[in-house]
C-alpha positions as CSV (number, residue, x, y, z in Angstrom):
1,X,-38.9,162.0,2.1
2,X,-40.4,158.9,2.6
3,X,-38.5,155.8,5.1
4,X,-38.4,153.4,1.9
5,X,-36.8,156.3,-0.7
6,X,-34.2,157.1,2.2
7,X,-33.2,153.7,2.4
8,X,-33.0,152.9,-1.3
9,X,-31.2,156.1,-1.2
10,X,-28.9,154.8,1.5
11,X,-28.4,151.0,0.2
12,X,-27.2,152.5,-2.9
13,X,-24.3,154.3,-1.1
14,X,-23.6,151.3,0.9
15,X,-23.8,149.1,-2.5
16,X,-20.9,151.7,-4.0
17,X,-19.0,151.6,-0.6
18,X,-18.2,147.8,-0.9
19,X,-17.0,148.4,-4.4
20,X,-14.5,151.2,-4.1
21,X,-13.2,148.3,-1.0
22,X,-13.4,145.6,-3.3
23,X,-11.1,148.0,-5.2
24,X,-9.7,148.3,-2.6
25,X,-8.4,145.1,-1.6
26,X,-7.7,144.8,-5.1
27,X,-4.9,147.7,-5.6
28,X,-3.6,146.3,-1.7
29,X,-2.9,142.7,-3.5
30,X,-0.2,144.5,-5.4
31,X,1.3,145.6,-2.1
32,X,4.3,144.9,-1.0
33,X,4.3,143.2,2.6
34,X,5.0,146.1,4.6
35,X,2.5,148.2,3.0
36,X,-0.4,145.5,3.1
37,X,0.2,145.7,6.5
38,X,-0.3,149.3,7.0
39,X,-3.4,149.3,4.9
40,X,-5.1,146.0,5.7
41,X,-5.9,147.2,9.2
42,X,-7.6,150.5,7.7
43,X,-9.1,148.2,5.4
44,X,-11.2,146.2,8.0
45,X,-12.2,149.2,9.5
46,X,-14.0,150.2,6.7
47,X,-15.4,146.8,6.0
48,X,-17.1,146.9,9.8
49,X,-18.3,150.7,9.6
50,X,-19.8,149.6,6.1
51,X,-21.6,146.6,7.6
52,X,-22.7,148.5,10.5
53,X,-24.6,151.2,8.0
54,X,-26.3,148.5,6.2
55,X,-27.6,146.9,9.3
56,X,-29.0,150.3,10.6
57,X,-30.5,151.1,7.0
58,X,-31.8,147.1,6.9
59,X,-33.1,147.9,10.9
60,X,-34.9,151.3,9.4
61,X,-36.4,149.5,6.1
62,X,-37.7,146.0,7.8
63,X,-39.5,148.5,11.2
64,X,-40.1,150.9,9.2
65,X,-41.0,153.2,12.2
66,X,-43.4,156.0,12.4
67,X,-40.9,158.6,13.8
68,X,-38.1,157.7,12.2
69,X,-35.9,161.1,12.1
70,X,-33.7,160.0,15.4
71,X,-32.6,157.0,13.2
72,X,-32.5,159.0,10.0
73,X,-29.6,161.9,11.5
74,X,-27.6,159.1,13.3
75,X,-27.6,157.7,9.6
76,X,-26.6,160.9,7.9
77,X,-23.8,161.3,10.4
78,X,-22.6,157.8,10.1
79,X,-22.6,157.6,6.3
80,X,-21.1,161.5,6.5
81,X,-17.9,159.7,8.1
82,X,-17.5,156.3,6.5
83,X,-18.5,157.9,3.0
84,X,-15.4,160.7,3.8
85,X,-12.7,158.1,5.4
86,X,-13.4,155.8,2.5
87,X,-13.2,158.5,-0.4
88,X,-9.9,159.7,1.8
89,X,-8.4,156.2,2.1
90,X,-9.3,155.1,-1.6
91,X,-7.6,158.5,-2.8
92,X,-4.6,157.6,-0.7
93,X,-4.3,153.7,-2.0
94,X,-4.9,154.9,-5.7
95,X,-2.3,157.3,-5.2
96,X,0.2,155.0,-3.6
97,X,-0.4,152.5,-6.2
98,X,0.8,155.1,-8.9
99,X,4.1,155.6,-6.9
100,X,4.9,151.9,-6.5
């Protein structure tokens, strides 16, 4: 796979990572108090490990170096973790959304 694919690749998972926490920040509006608080600080978590990916993917595409497979699996194992908390944490606000 070539650098620029990868990262087109990966700024397309990073571009559907800030919706589903636009989301969100959306369904946590409807909160009550005491639950915004629980799930804000999860929240900007998220929002930091998301902006940390796209600087590494934005550092990969702009050097564009010519052994780039050291950057590439600290990538894959980065978006692995962000991509499962996110998918975990917007599971758990949908669901407590439905409850409340």
């Amino acid at each position: 796979m070539e650098v620029k694919d990868y990262c087109k690749a990966m700024l397309a998972e990073v571009s559907a990572w800030k919706e589903k926490l636009e989301a969100m920040k959306k369904t946590a509006d409807g909160f009550g108090s005491e639950q915004k608080e629980k799930v804000l600080p999860l929240i900007g978590q998220l929002e930091q490990e998301v902006v940390s990916a796209q600087m590494r993917v934005d550092q990969l595409e702009n050097e564009c170096p010519s052994d780039w497979s050291p950057i590439k699996n600290e990538l894959d194992e980065l978006f692995g973790t962000v991509g499962s908390k996110l998918d975990h944490a917007f599971q758990d606000m949908s669901s407590r959304e439905k409850l409340w």
